[in-house]
Backbone as a ProteinNet text record, in pm:
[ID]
protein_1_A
[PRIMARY]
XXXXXXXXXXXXXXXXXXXXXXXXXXXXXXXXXXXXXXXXXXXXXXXXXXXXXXXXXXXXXXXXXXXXXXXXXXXXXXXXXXXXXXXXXXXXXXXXXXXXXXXXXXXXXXXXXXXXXXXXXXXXXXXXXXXXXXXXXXXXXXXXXXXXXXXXXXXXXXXXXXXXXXXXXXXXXXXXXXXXXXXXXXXXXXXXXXXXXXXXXXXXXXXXXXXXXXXXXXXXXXXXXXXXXXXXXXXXXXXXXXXXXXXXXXXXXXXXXXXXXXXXXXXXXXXXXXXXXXXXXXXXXXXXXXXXXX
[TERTIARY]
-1420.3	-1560.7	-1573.7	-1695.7	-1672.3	-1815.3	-1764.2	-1844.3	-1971.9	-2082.6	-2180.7	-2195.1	-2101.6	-2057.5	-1946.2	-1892.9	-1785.9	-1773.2	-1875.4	-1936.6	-1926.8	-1921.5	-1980.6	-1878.3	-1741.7	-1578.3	-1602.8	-1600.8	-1584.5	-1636.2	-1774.9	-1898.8	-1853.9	-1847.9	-1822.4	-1678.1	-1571.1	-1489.8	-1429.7	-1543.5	-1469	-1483.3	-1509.8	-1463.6	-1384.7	-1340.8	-1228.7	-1121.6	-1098.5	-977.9	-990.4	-1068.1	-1063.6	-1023.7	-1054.1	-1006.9	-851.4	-830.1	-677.5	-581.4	-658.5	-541.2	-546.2	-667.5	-629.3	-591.7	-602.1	-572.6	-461.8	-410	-321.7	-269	-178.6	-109.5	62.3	15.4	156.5	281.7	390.5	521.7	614.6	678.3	804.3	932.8	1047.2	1188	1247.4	1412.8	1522.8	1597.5	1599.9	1672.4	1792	1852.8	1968.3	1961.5	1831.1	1792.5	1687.4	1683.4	1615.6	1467.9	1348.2	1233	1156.2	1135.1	1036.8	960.8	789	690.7	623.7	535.9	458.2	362.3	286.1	168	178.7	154	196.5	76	83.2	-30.9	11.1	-59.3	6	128.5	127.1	248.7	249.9	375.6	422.1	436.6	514.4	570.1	487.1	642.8	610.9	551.7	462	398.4	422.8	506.5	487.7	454.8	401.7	272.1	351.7	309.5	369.9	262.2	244.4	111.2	152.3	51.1	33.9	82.5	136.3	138.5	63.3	-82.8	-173.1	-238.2	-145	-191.4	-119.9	-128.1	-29.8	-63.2	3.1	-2.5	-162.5	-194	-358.2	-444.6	-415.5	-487.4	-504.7	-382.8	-415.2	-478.8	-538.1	-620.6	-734.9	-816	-933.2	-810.7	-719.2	-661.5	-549.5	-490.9	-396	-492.3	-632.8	-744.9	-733.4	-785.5	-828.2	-644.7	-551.6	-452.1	-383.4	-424.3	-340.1	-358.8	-475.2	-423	-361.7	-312.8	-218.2	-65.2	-59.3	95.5	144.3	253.7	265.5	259.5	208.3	173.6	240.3	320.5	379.2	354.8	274.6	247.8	349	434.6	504.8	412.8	492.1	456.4	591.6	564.5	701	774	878.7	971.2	913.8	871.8	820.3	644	629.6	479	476	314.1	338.8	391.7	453.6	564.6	703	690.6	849.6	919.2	1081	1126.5	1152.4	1174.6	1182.8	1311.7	1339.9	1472.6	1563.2	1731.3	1787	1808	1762.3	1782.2	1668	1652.1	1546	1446.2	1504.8	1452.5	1563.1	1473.4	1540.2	1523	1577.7	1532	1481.5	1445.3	1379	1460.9	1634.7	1686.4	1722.4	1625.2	1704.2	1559.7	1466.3	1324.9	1381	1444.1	1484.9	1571.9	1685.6	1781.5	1704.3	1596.9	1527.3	1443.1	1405.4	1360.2	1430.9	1531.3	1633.1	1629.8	1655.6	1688.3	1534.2	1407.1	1332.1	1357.2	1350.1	1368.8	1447.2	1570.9	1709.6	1643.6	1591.7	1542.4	1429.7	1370	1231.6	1287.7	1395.2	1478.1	1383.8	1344.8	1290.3	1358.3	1404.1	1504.7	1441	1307.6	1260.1	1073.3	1019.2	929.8	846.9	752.4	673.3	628.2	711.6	676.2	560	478.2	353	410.4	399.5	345.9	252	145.2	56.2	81.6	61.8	45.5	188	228.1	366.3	499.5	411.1	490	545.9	486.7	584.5	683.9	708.2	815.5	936.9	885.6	989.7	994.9	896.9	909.2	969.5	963.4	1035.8	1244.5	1244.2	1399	1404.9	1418.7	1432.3	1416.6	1344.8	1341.9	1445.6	1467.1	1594.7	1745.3	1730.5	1840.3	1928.6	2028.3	2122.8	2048.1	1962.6	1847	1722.9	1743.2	1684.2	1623.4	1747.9	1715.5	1605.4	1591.7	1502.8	1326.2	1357.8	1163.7	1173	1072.2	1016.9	916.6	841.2	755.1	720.9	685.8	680.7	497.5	452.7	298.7	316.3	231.8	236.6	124.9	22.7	-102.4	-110.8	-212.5	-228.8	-112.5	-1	155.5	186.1	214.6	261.1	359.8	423.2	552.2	652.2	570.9	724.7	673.5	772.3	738.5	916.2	1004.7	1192.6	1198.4	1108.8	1190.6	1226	1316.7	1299.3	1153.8	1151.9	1006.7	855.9	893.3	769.9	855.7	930.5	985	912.9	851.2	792.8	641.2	577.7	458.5	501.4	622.3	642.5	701.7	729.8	754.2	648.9	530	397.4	320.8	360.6	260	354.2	476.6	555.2	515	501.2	464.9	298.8	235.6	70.6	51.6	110.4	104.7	168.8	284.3	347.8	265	199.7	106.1	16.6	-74.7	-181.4	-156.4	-24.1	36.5	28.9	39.5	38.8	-59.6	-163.4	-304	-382.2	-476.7	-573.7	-518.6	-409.5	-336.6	-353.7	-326	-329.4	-478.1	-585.4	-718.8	-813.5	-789.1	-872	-819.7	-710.1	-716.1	-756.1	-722.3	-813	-942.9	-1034.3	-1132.2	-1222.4	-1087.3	-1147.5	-1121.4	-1010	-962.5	-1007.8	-1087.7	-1117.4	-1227.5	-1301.4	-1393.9	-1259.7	-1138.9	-1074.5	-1014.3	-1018.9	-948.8	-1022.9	-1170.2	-1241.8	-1335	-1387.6	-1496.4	-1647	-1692.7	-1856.1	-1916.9	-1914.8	-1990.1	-1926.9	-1787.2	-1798.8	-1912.7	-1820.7	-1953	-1920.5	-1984	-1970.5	-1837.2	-1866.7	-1724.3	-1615.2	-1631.5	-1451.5	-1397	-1506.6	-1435.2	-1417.2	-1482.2	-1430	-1285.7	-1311.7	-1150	-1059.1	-1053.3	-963.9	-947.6	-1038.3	-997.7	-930.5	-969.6	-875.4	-754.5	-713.5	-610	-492.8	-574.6	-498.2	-457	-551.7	-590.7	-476.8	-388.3	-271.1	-153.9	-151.7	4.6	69.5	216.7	276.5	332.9	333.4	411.3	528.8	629.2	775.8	794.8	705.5	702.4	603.8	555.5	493.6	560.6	620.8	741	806.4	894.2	978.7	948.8	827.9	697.9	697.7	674.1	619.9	786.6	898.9	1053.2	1032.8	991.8	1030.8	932.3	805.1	667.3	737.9	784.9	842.4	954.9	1053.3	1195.3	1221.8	1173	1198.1	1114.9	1165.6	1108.8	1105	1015.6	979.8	1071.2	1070.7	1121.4	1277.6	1356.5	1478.8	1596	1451.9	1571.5	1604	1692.3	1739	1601.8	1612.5	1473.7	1504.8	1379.7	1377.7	1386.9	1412.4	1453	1350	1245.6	1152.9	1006.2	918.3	767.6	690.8	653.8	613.8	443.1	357.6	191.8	188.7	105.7	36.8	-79	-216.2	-308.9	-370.5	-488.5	-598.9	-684	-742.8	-897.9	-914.2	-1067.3	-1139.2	-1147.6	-1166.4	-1237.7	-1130.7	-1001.3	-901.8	-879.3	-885.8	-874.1	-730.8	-636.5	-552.5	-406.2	-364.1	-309.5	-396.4	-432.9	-536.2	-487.5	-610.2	-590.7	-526.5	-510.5	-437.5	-292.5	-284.5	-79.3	-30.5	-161.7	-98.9	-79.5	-161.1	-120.8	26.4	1.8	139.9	294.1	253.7	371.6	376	294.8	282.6	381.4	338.3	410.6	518.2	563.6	710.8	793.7	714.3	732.2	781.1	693.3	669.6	613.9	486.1	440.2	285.7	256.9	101.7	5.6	-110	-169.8	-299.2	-406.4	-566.3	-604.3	-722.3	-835.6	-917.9	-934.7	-974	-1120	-1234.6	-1348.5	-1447.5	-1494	-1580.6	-1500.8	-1339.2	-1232.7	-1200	-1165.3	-1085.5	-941.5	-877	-759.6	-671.1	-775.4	-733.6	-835.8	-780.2	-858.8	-850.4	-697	-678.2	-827.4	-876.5	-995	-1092.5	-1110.2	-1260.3	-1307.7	-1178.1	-1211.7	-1140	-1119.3	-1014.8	-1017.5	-1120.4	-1164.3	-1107.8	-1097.2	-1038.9	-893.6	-831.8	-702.2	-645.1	-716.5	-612.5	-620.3	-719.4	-709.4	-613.1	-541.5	-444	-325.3	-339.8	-193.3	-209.3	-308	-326.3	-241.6	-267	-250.6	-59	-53.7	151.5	164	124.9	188.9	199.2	116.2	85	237.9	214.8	344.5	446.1	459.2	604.5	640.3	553.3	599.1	604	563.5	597.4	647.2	710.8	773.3	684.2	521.2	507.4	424.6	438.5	401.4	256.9	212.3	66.7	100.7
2395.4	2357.6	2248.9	2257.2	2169.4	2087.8	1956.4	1823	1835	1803.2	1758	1721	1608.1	1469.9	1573.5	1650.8	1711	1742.9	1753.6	1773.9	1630.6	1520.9	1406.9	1293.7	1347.2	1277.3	1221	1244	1187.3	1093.7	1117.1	991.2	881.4	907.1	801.3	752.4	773.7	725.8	664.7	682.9	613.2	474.6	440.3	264	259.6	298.8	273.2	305.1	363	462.3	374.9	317.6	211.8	81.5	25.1	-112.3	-84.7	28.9	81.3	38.3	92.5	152	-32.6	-136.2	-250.2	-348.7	-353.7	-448	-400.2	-269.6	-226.5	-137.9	-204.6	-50.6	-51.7	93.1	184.1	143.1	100	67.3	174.8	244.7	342	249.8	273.2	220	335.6	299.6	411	384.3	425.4	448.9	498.8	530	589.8	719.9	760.5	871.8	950.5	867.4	939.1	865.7	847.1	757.6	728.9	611.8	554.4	504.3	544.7	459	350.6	290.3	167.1	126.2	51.3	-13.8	-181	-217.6	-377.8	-483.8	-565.1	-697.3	-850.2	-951.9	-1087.4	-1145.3	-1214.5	-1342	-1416.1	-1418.4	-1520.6	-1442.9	-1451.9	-1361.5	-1261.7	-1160.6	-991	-975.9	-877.6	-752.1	-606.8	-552.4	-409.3	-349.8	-212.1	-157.7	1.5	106.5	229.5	320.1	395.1	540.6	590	690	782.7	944.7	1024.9	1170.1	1188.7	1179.5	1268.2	1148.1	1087.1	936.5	919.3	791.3	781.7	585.8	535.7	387	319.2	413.7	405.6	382.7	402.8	386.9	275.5	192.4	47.5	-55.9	12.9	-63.5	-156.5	-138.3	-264.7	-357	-308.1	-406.4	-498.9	-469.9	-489.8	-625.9	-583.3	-690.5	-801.5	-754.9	-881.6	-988	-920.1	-1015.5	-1096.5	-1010.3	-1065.2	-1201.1	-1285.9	-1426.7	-1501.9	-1453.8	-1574	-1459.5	-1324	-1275.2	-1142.1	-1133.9	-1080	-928.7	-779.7	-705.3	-595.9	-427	-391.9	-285.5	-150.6	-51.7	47.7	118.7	243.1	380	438.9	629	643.6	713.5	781.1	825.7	877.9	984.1	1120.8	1182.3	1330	1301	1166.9	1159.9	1041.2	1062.2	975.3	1087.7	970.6	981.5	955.9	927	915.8	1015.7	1050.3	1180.5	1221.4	1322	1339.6	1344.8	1326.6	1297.8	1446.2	1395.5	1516.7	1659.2	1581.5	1659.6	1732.5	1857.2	1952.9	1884.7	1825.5	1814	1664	1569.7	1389.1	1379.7	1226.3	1197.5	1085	954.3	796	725.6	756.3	711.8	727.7	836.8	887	786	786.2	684.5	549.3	517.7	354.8	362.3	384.5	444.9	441.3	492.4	502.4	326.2	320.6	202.2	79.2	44.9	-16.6	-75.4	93.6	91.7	-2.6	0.1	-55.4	-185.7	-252.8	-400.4	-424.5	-368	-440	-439.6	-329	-315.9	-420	-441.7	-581.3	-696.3	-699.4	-881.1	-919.3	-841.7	-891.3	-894.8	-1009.3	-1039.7	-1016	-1049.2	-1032.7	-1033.8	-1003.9	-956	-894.8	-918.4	-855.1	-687.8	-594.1	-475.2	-386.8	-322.8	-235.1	-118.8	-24.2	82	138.8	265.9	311.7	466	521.8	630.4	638.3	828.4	844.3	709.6	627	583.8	448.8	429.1	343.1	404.4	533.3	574.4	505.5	525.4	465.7	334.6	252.8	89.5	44.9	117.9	82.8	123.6	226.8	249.8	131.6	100.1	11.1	-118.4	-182.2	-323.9	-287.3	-189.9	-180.4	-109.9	-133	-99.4	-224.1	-158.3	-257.1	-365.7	-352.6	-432.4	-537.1	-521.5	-537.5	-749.3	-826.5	-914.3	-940.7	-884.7	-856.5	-849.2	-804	-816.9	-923.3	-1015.5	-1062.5	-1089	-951.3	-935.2	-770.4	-672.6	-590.1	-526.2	-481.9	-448	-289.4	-197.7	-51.3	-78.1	7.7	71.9	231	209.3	345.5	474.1	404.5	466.5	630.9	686.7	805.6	768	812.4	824.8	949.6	1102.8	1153.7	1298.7	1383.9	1493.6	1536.1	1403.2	1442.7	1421.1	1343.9	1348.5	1517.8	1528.4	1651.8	1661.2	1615.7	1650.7	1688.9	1606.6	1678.6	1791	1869.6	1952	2075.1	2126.2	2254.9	2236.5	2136.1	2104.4	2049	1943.4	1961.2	2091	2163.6	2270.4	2410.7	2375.9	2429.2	2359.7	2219.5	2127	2144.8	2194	2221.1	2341	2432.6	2600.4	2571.5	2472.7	2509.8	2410.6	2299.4	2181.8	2256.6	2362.9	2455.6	2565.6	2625.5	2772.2	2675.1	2553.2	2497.7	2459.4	2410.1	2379.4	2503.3	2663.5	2736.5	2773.3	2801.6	2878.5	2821.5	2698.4	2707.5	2654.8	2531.4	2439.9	2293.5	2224.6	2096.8	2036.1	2096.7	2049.3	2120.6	2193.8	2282	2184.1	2134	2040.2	1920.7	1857.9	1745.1	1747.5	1860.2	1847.5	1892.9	1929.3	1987.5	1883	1749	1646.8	1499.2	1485	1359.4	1329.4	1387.5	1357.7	1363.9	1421.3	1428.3	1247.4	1218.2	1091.3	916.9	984.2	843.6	836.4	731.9	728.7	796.3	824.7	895.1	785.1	689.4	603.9	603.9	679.4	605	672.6	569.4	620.7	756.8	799.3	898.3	838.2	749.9	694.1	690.4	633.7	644.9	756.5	889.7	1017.8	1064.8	994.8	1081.2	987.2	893.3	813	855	885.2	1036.5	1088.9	1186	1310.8	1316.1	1177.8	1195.5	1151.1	1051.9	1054	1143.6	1249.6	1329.9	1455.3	1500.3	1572.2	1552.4	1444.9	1399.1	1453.9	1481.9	1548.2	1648.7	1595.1	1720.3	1772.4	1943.9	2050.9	1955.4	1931.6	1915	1792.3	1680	1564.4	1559	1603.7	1678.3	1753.3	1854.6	1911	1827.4	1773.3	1677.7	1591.3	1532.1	1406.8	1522	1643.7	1698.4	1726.1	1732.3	1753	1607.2	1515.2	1361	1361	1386.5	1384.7	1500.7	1576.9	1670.9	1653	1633.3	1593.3	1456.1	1363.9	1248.5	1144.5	1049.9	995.9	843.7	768.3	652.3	513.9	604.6	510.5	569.8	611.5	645.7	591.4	450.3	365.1	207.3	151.5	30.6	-105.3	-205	-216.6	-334.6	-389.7	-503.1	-610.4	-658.4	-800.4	-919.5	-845.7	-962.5	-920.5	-1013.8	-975.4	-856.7	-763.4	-656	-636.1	-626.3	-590.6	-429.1	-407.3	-254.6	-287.9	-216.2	-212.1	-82.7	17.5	113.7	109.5	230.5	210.3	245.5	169.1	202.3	365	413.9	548	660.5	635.6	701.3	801.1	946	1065.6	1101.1	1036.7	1108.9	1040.8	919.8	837.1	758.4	808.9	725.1	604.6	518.4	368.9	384.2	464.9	459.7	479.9	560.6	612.7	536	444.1	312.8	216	199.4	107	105	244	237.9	218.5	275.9	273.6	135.8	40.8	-88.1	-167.8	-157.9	-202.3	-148.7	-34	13.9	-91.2	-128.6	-161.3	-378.2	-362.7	-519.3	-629.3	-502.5	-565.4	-577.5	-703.2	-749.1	-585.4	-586.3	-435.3	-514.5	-466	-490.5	-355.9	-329.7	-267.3	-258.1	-182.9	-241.3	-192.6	-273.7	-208.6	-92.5	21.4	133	168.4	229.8	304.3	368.8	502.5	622.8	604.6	650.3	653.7	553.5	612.2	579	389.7	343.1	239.9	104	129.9	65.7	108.2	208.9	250.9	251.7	239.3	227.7	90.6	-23.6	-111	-214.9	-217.2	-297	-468.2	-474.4	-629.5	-694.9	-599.6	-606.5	-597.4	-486.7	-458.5	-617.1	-669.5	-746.6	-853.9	-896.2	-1037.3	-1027	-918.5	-872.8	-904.9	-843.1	-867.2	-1011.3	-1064.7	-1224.6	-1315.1	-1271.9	-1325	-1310.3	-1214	-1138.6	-1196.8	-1239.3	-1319.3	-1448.4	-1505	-1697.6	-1694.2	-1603.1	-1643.5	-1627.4	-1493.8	-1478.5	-1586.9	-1665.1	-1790.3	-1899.2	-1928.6	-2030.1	-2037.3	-1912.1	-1878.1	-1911.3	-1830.5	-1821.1	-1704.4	-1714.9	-1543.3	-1536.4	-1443.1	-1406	-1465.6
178.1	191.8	297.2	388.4	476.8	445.3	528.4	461.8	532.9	517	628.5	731.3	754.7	819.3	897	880	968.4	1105.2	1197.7	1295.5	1334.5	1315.7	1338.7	1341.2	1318	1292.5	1404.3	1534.3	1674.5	1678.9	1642.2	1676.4	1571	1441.4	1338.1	1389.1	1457.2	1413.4	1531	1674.3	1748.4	1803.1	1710.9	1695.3	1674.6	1554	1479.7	1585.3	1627	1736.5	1850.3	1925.7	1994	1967.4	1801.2	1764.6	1715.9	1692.1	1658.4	1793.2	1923.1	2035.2	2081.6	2058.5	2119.3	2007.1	1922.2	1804.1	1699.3	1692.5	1611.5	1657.1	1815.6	1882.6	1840.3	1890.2	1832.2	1973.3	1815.7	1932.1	1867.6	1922.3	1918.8	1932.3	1822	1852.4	1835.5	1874.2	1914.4	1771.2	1691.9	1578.9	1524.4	1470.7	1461.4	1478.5	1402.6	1297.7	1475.5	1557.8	1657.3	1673.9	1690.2	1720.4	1603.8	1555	1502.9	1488.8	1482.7	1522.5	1445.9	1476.5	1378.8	1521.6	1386	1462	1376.5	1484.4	1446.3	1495.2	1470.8	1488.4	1456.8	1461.7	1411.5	1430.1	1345.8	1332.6	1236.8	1203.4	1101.7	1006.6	877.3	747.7	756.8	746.9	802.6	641.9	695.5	560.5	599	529.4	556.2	477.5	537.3	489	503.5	372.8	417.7	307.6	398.4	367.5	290.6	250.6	123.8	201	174.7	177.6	286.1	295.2	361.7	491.6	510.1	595.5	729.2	747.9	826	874.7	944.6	996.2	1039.1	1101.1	1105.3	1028.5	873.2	769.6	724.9	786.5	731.2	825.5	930.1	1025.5	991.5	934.8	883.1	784.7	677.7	633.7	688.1	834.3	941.5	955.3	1024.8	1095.7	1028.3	896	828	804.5	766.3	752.9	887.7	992.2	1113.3	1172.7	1145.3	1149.6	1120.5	1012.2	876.6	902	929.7	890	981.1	950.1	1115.7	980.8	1072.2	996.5	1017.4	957.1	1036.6	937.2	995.8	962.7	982.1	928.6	971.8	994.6	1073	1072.4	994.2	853.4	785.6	879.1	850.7	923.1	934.5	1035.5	1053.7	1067	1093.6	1119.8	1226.2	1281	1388.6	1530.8	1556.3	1671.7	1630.5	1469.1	1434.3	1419.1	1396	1385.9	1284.1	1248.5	1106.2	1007.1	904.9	883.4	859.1	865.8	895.8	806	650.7	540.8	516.9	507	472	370	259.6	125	75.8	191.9	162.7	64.5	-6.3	-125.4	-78.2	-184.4	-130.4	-52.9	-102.8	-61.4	121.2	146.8	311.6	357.9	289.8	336.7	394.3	239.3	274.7	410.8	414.5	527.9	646.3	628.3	781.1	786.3	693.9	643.7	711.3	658.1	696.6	839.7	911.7	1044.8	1124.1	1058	1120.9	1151.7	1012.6	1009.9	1066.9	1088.9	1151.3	1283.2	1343.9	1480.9	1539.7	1407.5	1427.6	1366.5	1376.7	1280.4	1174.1	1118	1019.1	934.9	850.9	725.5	559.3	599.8	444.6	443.5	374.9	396.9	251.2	244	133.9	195.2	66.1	132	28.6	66.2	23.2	8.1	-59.7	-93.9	-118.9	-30.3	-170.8	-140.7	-273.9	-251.2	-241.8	-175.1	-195.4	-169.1	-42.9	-17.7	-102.7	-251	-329.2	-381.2	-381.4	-406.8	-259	-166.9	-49.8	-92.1	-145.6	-98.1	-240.1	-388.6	-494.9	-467.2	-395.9	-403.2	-289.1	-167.7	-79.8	-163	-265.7	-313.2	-479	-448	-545.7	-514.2	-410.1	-360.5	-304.6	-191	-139.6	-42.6	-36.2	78.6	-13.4	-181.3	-203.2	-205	-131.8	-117.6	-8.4	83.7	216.9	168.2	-19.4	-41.1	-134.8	-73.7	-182.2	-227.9	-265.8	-339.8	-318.9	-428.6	-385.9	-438.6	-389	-389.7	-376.2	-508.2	-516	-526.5	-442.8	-491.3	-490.1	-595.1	-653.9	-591	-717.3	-672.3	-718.6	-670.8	-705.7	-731.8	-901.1	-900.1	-930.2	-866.4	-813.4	-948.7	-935.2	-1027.6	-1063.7	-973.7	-1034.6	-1141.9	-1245.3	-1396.4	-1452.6	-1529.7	-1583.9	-1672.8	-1741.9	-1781.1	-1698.8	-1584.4	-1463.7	-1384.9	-1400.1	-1316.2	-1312.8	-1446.5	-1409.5	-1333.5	-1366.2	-1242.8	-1130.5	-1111.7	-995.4	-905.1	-988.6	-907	-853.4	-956.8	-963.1	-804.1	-811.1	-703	-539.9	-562.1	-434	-393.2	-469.6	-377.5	-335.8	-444.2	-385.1	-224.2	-280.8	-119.6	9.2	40.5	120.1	122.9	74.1	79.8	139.7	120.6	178.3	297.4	340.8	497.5	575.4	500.3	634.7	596.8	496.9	512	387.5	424.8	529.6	657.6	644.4	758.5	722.6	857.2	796.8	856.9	952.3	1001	873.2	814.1	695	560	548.8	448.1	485.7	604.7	611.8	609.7	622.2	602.6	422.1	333.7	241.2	142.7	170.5	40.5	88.4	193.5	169.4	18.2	18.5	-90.2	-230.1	-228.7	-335.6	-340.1	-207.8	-154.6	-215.5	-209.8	-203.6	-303.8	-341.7	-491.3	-439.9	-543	-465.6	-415.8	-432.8	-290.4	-181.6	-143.6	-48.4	120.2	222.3	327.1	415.1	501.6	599	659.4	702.3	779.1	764.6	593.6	531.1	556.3	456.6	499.1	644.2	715	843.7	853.7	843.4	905.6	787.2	689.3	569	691	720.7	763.2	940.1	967	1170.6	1097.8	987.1	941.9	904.3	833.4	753.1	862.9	930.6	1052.5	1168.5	1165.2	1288	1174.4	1071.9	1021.6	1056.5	1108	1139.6	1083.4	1069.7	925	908.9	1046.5	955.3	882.7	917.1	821.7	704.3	718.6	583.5	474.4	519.6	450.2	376.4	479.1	397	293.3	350.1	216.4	115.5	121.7	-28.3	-125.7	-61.1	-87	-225.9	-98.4	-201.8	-264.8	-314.2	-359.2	-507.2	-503.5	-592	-622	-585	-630.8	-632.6	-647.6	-639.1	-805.4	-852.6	-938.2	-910	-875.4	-851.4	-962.5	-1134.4	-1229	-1256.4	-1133.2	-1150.7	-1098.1	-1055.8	-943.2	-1037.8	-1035.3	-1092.3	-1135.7	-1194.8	-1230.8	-1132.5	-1096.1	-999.7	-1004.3	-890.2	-904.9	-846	-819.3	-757.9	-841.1	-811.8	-829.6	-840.8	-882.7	-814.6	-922.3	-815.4	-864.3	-792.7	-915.5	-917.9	-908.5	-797.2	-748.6	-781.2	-884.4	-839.9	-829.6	-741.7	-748.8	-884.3	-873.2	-1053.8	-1032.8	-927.9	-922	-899.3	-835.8	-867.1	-925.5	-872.7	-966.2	-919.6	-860.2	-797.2	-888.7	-843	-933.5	-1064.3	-1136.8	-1231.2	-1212.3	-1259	-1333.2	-1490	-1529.9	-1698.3	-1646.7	-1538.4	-1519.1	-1430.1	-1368	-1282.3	-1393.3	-1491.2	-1548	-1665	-1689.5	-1723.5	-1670.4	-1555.2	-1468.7	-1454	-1400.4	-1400.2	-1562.8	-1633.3	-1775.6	-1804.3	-1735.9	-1755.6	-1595.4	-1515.8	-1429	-1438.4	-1564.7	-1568.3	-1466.8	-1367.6	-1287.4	-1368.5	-1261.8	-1266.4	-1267.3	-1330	-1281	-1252.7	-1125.6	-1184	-1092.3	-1121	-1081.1	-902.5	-804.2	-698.9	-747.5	-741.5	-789.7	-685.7	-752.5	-591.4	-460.9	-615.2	-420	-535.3	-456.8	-489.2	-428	-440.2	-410.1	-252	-176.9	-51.9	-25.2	-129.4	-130.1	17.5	81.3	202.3	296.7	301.1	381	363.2	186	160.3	106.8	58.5	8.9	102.9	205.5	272	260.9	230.2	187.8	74.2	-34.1	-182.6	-133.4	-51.4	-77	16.2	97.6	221.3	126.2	54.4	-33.1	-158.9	-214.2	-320.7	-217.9	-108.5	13.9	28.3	65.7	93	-8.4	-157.7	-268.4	-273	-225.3	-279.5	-151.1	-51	67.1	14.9	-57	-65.7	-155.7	-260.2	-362.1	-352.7	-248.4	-219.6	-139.8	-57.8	11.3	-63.6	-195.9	-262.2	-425.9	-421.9	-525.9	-664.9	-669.6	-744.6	-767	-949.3	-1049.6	-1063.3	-1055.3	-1150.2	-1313.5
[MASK]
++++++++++++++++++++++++++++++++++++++++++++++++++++++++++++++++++++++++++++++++++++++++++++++++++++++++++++++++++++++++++++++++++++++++++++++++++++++++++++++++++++++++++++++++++++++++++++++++++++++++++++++++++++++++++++++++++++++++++++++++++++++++++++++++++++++++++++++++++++++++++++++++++++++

């Protein structure tokens, strides 16, 4: 089904695509793994920031703005999106994420750093702050987290949600789903704009990094990695149909992290609430710099 506003992506969104290419431009490094991109801004204690499934580095642009006076900011393109390359295993796990992960920071000297997740990508940013690197976070921030369909108990829907997300990559494609899930993406208020900036978002994915995101999105389990050793807050929207606020909050209490509410965002709340989300980042920056808890 196509939106109203669909016709009208260009016009709504090219601000945004202009304050992107001068205030949040894209740098490419040489990696092990072959090129990796990001979009970066600021100075002073790194924040990194890593997308959802259907996203990409761009998404965190209004929330990049608002933090980049006070912290230096550092958006990734996953592996297989972007301009980054994609990783070598058909069907990675979190652990080939972090790995690529890794290779960034070492490449940007960044030693430690408060890292984000939302969306698929706290599955990347929970194995990386529990892993061998895990001194490098301190503090770790999931919003509205997917965690994964590898338990055995989610295996027969995750294996239900792997053939339908792959049948939807080759027919309708990936410009026919960006235009059919932003409204799945955002709360009913939100504006013409958000969804169009959903949909130039979702609209830049490429099949083979996509692929791979739905491998770890289905075979992968977020609560299968060691329990943590630093801070960690869980963030949803109130309006959230995708990760609820009840399975964030649980995951949150199995998590033994802080949980609250972002109030009037659906899922993709970095885009529709960016004001709410940069002052939660504001907040996991002050403490991770002065060693203190919610």
């Amino acid at each position: 089904m196509l939106h109203a506003t669909d016709h009208l992506t260009p016009t709504l969104t090219a601000d945004l695509e202009a304050r992107l290419a001068v205030n949040f431009p894209l740098r490419t490094l040489d990696v092990a793994g072959g090129r990796q991109s990001l979009r970066e801004c600021g100075s002073g204690p790194a924040i990194v920031l890593l997308h959802g499934i259907g996203s990409g580095a761009a998404s965190w642009l209004a929330v990049a703005q608002l933090l980049a006076q006070r912290v230096r900011v550092i958006a990734w393109d996953a592996p297989g999106y972007g301009e980054s390359s994609p990783l070598r295993s058909l069907a990675p796990d979190a652990s080939d994420y972090a790995e690529r992960l890794r290779q960034m920071l070492d490449a940007l000297d960044i030693e430690r750093c408060v890292l984000v997740g939302h969306s698929l990508g706290a599955i990347t940013a929970t194995a990386f702050a529990s892993g061998a690197q895990q001194q490098r976070v301190s503090r770790l921030v999931l919003i509205s987290p997917a965690q994964g369909y590898g338990h055995p108990s989610r295996k027969i829907q995750g294996q239900a949600v792997r053939l339908k997300r792959l049948a939807d990559l080759e027919y309708p494609g990936i410009q026919a789903m960006a235009e059919q899930r932003s409204a799945y993406m955002l709360s009913p208020g939100a504006s013409p704009k958000d969804h169009a900036w959903v949909r130039w978002n979702m609209a830049r994915l490429n099949p083979e990094g996509y692929r791979q995101a739905i491998e770890l999105l289905c075979g992968d389990d977020l609560l299968r990695h060691p329990p943590l050793s630093m801070p960690c807050d869980v963030h949803c929207g109130a309006a959230d149909g995708i990760t609820t606020p009840d399975s964030c909050r649980v995951l949150a209490q199995t998590l033994g992290a802080s949980f609250s509410l972002i109030d009037s965002a659906g899922h993709a709340s970095p885009i529709e609430q960016p004001y709410a989300v940069a002052g939660h980042l504001a907040i996991a920056i002050k403490q991770s710099l002065t060693g203190a808890s919610l």
